[in-house]
C-alpha positions as CSV (number, residue, x, y, z in Angstrom):
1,X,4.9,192.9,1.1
2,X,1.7,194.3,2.1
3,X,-1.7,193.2,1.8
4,X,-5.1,195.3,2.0
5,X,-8.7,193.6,2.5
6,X,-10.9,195.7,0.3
7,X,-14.4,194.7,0.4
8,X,-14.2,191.2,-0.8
9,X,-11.4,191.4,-2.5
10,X,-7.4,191.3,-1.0
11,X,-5.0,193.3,-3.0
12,X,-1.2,193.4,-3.3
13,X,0.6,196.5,-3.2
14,X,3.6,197.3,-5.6
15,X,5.1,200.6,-6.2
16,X,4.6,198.8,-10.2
17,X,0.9,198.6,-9.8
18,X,-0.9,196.4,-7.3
19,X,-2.5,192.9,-8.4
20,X,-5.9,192.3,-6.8
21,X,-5.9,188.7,-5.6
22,X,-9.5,187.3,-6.3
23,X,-10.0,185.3,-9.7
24,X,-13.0,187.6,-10.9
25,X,-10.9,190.9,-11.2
26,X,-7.3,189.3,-11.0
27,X,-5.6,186.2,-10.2
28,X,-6.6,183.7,-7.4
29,X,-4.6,183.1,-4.6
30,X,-4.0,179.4,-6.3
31,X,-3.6,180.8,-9.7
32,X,-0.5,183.2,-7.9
33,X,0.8,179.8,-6.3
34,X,0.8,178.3,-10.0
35,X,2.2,180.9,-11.9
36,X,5.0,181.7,-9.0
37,X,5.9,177.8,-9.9
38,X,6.2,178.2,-13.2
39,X,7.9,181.2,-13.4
40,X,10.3,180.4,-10.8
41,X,10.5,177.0,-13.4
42,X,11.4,179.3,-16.0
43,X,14.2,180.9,-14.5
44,X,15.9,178.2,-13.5
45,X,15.8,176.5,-16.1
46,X,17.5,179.6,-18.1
47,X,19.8,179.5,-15.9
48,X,20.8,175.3,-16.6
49,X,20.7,176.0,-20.1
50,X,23.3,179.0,-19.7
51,X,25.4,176.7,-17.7
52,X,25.4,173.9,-19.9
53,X,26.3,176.4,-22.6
54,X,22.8,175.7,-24.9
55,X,21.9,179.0,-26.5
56,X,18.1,179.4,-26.9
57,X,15.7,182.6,-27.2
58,X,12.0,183.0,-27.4
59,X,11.1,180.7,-24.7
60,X,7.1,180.5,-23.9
61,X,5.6,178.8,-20.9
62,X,2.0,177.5,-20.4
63,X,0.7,176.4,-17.4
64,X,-2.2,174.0,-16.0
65,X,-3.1,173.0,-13.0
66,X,-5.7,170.5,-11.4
67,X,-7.6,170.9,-7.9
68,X,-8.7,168.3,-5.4
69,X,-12.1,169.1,-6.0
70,X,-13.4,165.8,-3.8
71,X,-11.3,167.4,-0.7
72,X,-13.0,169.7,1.6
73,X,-10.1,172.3,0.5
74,X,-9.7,172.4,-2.7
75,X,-6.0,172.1,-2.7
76,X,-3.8,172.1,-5.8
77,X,-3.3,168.2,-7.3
78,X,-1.0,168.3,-10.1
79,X,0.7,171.3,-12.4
80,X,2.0,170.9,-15.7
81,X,4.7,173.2,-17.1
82,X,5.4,173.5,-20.6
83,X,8.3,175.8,-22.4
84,X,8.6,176.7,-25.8
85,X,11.8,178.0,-27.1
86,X,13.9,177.6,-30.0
87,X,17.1,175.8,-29.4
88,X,19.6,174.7,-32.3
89,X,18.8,171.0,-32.9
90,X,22.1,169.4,-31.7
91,X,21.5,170.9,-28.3
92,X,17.8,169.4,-28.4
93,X,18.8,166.2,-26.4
94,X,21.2,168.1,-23.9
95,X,18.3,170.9,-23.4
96,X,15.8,167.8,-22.5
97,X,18.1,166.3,-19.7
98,X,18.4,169.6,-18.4
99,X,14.6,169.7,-17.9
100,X,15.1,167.3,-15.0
101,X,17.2,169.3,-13.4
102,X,14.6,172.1,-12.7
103,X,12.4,171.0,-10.3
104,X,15.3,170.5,-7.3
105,X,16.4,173.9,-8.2
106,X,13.1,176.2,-8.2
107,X,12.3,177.2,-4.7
108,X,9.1,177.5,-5.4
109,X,8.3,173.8,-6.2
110,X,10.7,172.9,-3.4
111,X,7.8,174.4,-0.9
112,X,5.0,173.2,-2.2
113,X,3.3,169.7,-0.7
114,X,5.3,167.1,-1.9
115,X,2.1,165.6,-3.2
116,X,1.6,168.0,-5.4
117,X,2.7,166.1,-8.9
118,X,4.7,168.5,-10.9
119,X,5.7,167.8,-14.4
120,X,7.9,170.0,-17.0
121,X,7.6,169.5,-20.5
122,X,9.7,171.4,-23.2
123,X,8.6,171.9,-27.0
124,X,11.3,173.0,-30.1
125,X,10.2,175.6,-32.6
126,X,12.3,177.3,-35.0
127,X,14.1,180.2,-34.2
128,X,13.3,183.7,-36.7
């Protein structure tokens, strides 16, 4: 990866366009961190649900995080993953235990602080 400080702003390069890294003309720095986590969420937890056999499509994820705003860096507190898919109900309960699974098997999460608190949360809708 490379990097560029441009005026007050540090940008990512990608031969798929570049991402400016300042939250006023792209993502923060923390907002990357966040979104890497729930991302990296998201694909593993496709990945359980293939293995455990649970078709599903249209899955959605929201984000939030909090900051230590009391700490002289403002470091990232807690994050809260959600997914939205639709997944046949008789595989609802087997798709909800496979939620737990997720967080020992994103790398991501796995380097964050370990006091950052992390929860995952999954919603059913109907499928189309």
């Amino acid at each position: 990866m490379h990097l560029e400080k441009q005026e007050d702003t540090i940008e990512l390069f990608h031969e798929a366009g570049n991402w400016k890294l300042k939250k006023e003309s792209g993502f923060s720095p923390i907002q990357m961190t966040v979104a890497a986590a729930a991302a990296c969420s998201g694909y593993v937890y496709a990945k359980i649900l293939k293995k455990k056999r649970i078709p599903y499509e249209n899955m959605e994820i929201e984000v939030d995080y909090t900051q230590n705003l009391d700490a002289p860096v403002h470091v990232i507190q807690s994050i809260h993953i959600r997914f939205q898919l639709a997944v046949a109900k008789e595989h609802h309960e087997q798709a909800e235990k496979g939620l737990k699974l997720v967080k020992k098997g994103c790398p991501v999460v796995q380097s964050l602080n370990p006091e950052v608190q992390i929860t995952e949360q999954v919603k059913f809708v109907s499928g189309e």
